[in-house]
Structures are given as C-alpha cells and as structure tokens.
C-alpha positions in Angstrom: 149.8 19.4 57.5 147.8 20.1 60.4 147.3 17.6 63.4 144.5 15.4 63.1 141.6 17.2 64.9 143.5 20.4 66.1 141.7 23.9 65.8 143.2 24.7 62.4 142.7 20.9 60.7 139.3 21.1 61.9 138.7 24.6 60.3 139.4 23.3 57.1 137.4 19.9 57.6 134.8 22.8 57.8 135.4 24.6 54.8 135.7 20.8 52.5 132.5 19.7 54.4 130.7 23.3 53.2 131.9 22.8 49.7 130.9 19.3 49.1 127.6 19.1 47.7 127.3 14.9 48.4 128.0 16.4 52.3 126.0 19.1 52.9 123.4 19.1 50.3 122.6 15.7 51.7 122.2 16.9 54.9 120.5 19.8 54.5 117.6 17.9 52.8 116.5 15.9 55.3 117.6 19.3 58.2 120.5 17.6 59.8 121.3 19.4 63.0 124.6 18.5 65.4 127.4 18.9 67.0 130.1 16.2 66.2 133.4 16.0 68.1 135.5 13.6 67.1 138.9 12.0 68.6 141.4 10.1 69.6 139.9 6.5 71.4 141.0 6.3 74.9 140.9 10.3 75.3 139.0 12.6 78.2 137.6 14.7 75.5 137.3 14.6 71.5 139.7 16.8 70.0 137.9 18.9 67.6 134.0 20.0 66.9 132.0 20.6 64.3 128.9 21.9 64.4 126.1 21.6 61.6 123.2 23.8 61.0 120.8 22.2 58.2 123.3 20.3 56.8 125.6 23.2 56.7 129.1 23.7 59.3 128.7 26.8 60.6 131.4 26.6 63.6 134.5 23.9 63.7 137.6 24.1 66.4 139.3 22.6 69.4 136.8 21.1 71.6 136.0 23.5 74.2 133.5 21.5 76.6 130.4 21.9 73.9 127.7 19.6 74.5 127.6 17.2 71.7 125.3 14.9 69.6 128.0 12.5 68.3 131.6 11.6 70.0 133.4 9.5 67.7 136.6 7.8 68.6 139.2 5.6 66.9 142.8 5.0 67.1 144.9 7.6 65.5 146.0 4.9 62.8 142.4 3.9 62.3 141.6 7.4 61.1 144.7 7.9 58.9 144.0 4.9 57.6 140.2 6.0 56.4 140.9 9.1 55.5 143.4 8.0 53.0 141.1 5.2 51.8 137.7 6.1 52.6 135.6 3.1 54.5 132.7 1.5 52.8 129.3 0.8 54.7 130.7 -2.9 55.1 133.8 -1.4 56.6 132.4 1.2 59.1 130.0 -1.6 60.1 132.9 -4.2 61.1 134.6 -1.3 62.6 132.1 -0.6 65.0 131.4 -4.4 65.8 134.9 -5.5 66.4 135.3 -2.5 68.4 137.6 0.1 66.4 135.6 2.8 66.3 133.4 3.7 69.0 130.0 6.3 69.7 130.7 7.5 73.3 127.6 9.7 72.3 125.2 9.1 69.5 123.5 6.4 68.0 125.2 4.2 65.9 122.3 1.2 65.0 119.5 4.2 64.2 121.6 6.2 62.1 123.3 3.3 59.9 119.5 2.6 59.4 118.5 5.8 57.9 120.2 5.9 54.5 119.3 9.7 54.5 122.3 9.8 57.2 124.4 6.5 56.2 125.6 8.0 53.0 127.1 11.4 53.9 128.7 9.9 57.3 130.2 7.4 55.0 131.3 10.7 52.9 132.7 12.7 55.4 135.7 10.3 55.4 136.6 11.4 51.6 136.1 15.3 53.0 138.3 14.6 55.4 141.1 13.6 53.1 141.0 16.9 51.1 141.6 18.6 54.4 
C-alpha cells in the first residue's frame, strides 16, 4: 500500500473520488470548486493535493507549493483510524472541537453548515478507504 498522502496514494484517492457517485455527483450539483491538501498535523506543508473542478478531481499528487482552499491536518493515527471506520458528523465535529483535526486553511463552521458540503466531506473518508 501506498503511504498515506504520497503522489501515488493520492492518485488513486483521485480515481475512488471520480468513481463515487455520493462524492462527486454531490459536488458537482451544487459546482464545488478547490484545491484540498491534506496532511500530517504538525507538518510545514500538507502532503498531497487534490484538486476539484465541479465536483470532479481533475489533478491529485505531492504537494508542490499550490495555493489551496482547504489544508486539513490530523495525526497519522487519526487518519488511519477514519479511513478504516469512516467518522460520522458527530465524530468529525468532536474531532475538530477537542482539537484532532485541524483547518489551517478553510472554513470549518460554514461548511459543516451547508449540508450540500457536510455530506460528501463526511464521504470522502469511505473513498479514502478504497484507496
């Protein structure tokens, strides 16, 4: 298996996120548009990138100094832990509260409150099991 956000586990988080319709059909309703990097908390720099084009990933990889919507960081064991057993909205919520996953960019609050965007963030935990 690939490491956790490396260029090659990140390529195939793009190809799960492509093929799940609960993802990217979701998205690409309501014109989702971002660039999400994702990592390791207490890092420089996420790890990996994904970027999303109406809902759909059209570029994933290494992080490579893009300028990005959403940073999301937890402890390696935080993320195996949800990507084996996919967090609930309950879960994700303590989870930001207590502190173990953080938004060095983004808006947590404003998107938990649009359920347009709650759901398939909530999702992309699943996709990322299948990766």
């Amino acid at each position: 298996m690939a490491e956790l956000f490396s260029d090659e586990w990140m390529k195939g988080f793009m190809e799960q996120w492509n093929a799940d319709p609960e993802l990217s059909g979701a998205l690409a309703q309501i014109g989702f548009n971002s660039v999400i990097g994702y990592g390791i908390d207490g890092e420089d720099q996420p790890r990996g990138v994904i970027t999303v084009e109406n809902g759909k990933a059209v570029s994933a990889g290494a992080y490579n100094g893009e300028e990005l919507n959403w940073d999301i960081r937890c402890s390696e064991a935080q993320w195996n832990k949800w990507i084996s057993k996919p967090p609930g909205m309950m879960g994700l919520g303590m989870a930001f509260t207590s502190g173990k996953m953080k938004f060095k960019v983004g808006d947590y609050g404003a998107m938990l409150k649009d359920p347009r965007m709650a759901g398939p963030f909530i999702k992309t935990f699943s996709v990322m099991g299948r990766v």
